[in-house]
C-alpha positions in Angstrom: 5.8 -2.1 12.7 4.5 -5.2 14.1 1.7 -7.5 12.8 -1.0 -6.1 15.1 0.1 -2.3 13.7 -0.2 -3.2 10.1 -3.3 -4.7 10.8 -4.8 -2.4 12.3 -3.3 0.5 9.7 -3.8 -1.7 6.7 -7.2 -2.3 8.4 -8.3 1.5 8.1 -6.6 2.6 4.9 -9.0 0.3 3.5 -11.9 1.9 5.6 -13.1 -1.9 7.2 -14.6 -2.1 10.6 -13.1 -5.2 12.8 -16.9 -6.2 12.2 -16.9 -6.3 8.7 -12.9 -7.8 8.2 -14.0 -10.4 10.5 -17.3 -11.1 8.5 -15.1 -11.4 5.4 -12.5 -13.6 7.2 -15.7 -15.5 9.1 -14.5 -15.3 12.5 -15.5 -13.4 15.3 -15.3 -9.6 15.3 -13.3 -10.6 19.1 -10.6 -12.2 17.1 -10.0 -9.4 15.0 -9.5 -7.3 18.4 -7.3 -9.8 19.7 -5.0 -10.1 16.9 -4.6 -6.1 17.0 -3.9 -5.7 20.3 -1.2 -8.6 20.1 -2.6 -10.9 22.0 -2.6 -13.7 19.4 -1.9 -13.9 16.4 -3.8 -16.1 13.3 -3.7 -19.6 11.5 -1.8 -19.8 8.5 -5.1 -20.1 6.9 -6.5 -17.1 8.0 -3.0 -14.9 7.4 -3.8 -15.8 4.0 -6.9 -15.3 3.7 -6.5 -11.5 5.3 -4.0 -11.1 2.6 -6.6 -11.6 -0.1 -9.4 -9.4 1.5 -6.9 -6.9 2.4 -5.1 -7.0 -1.5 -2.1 -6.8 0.3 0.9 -9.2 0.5 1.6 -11.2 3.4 5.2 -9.0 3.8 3.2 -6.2 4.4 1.5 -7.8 7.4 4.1 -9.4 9.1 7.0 -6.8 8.2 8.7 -5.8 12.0 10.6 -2.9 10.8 12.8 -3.3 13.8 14.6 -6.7 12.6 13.8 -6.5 8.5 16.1 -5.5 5.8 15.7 -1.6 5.1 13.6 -2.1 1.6 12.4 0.1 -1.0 9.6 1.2 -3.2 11.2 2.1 -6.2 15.1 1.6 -7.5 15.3 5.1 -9.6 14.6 8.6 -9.5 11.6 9.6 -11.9 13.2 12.9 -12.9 16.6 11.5 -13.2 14.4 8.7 -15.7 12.7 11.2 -17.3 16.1 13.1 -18.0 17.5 9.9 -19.6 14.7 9.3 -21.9 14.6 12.4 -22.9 18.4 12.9 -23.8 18.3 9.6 -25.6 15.6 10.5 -27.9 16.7 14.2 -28.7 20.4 11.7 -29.5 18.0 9.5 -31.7 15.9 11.9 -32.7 13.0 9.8 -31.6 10.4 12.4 -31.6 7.5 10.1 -30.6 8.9 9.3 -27.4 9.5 12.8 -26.9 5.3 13.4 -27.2 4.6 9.9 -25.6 6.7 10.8 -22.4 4.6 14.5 -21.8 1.1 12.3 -22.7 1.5 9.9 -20.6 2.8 12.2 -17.8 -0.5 13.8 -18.1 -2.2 10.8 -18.6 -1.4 9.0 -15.3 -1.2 12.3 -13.2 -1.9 12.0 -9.6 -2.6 7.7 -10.2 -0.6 5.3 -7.8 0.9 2.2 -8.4 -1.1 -0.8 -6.5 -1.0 -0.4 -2.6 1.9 2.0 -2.5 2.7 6.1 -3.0 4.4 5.2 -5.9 3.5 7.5 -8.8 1.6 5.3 -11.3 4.5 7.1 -14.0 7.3 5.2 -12.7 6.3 2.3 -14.1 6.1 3.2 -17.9 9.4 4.7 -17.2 11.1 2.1 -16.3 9.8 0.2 -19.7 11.3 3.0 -21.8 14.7 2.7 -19.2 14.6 -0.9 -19.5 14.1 -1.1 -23.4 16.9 2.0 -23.6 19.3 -0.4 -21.3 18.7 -3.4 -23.6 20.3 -1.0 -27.1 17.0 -0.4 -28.3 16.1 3.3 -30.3 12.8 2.0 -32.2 10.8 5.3 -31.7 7.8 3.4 -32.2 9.0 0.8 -29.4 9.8 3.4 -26.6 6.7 5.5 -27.5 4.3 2.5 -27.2 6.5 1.4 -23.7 5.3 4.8 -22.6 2.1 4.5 -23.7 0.9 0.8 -22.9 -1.5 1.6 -20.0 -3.3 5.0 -20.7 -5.8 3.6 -22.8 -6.6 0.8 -20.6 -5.9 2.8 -17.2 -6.8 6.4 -18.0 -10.0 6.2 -20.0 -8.0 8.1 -23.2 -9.1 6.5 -26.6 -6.0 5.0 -29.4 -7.1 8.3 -31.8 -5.7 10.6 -28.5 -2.2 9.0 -28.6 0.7 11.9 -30.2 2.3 9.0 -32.3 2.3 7.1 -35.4 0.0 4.5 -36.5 2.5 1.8 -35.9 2.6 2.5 -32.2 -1.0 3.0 -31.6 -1.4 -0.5 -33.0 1.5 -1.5 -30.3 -0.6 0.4 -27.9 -3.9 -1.5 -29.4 -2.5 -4.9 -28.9 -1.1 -4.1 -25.3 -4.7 -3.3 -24.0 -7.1 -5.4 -22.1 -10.5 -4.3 -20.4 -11.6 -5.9 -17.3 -12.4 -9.7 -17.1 -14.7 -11.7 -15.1 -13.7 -14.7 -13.5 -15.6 -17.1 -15.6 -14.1 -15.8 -18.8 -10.8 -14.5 -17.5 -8.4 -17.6 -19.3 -10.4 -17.2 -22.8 -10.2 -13.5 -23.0 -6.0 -14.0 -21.7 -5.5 -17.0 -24.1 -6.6 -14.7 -27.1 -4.9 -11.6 -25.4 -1.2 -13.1 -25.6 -1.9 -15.0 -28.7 -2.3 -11.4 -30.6 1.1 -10.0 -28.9 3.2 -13.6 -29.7 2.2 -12.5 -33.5 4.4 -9.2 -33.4 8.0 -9.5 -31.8 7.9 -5.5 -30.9 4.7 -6.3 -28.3 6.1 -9.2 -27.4 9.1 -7.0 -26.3 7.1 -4.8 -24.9 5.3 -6.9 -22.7 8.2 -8.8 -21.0 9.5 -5.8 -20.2 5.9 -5.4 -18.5 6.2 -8.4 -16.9 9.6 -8.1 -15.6 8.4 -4.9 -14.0 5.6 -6.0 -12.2 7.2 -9.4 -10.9 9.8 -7.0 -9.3 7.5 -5.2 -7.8 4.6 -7.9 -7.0 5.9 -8.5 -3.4 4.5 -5.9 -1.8 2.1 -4.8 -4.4 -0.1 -7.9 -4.5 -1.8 -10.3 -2.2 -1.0 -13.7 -1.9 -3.1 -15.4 -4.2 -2.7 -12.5 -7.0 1.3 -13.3 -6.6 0.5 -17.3 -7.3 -2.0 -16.1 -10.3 1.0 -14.2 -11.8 3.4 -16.9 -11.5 1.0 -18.9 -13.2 0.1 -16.4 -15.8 3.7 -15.7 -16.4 4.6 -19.5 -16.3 1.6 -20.2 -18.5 2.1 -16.9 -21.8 5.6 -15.6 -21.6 7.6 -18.9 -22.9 6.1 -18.3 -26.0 6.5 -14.3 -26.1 10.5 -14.9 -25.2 10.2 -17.5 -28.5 9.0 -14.5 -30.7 11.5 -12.1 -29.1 14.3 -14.9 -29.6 13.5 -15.5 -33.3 13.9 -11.8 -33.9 17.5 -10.7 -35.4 16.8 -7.7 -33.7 15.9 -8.1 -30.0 18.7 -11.5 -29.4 20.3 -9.5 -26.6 17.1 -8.4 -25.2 15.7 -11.9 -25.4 18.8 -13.7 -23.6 18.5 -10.8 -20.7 14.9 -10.7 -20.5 14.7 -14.8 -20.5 17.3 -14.1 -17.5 15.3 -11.6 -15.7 11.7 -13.4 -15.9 12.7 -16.8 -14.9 14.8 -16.0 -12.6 12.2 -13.6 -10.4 9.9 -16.9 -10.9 12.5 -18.8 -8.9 12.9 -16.9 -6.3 9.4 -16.1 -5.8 8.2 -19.8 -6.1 10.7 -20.5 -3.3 9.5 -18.0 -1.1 5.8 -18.4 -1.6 
């Protein structure tokens, strides 16, 4: 689709008039119409600035399907995810993962991950894939992977979660509530410092991270994408220290070190 369709779409799914976008943007409601019917299209300045009022990423505006790559929402199948992580606990006999995976199923039931159709599920998934990938069987580990978002996300309390205490304290020191803007760096700054004093959340959340930079393309508005670069740039040094130290986790830390600096790369090019 061309920028004026994805406007226009974008535009709708987010239930804005042209009069109120082009109050937000402060322009004329007559340049909003212009720019969706193609006759011209906006200043750098304001590209950006629809990316942040629409929460959407600049790709998604400008995407022409007709001369773009063929790209995709998600890498794996769910079920086929599902199947592995079931099979390698049953191997392990990792019977928290076993409950974590049907909790958190039912957990994030019918939730989406940001601006897509992706079922929110895939992501925790792919933690307990990723940390499977990497050699590691830690019940505890793969149970909290699967677990790190429905107290935060899904309203359930730590006293709901089907395992053992050590990954409801993984699960504890994973979770955030919101943040306003004035207090957003002092709540972070004491948020990572409590995960770079255990390796196994420090695990945990690079493999977070390396999730949602992957995905952050087309998931997050401009500015959001530079505040995660940033963030990451900022916390996860010291996390990948922690992980590094550990005897257990040195091939996870040299592949997750990999993964998360290299995504930072590219995207700092790009942006």
């Amino acid at each position: 689709m061309s920028f004026k369709d994805n406007l226009r779409r974008i535009r709708l799914e987010k239930r804005m008039t042209q009069e109120v976008l082009a109050e937000k943007l402060d322009v004329t409601f007559q340049a909003v119409s212009s720019w969706e019917r193609g006759e011209y299209l906006p200043e750098t300045e304001k590209l950006l600035k629809l990316t942040d009022v629409l929460d959407v990423s600049v790709s998604a505006l400008v995407n022409d399907s007709a001369s773009s790559f063929s790209l995709r929402d998600r890498l794996f199948d769910p079920e086929h995810m599902k199947t592995f992580i079931k099979a390698t606990a049953r191997e392990n006999g990792l019977s928290g993962t076993l409950k974590a995976l049907s909790f958190a199923e039912d957990a994030h039931e019918g939730q989406k991950r940001k601006n897509t159709d992706v079922p929110y599920i895939y992501h925790p998934l792919m933690l307990a894939c990723h940390a499977i990938a990497l050699g590691i069987r830690d019940d505890d580990v793969i149970s909290a992977c699967l677990l790190h978002d429905v107290v935060e996300d899904c309203g359930k309390e730590m006293s709901d979660l089907p395992v053992s205490d050590r990954a409801r304290k993984l699960v504890q020191l994973l979770t955030h509530g919101d943040t306003e803007p004035s207090s957003r760096q002092e709540v972070m700054d004491a948020y990572y410092r409590d995960i770079s004093r255990d390796p196994d959340a420090s695990l945990i959340k690079c493999l977070d991270r390396c999730h949602n930079l992957s995905t952050m393309s087309y998931g997050l508005s401009n500015s959001k994408q530079i505040r995660m670069i940033t963030e990451t740039e900022r916390y996860y040094p010291a996390l990948l220290d922690v992980i590094k130290n550990e005897p257990r986790y040195n091939d996870a830390a040299w592949l997750l070190n990999y993964q998360i600096n290299s995504m930072l790369d590219i995207y700092k090019r790009m942006i």
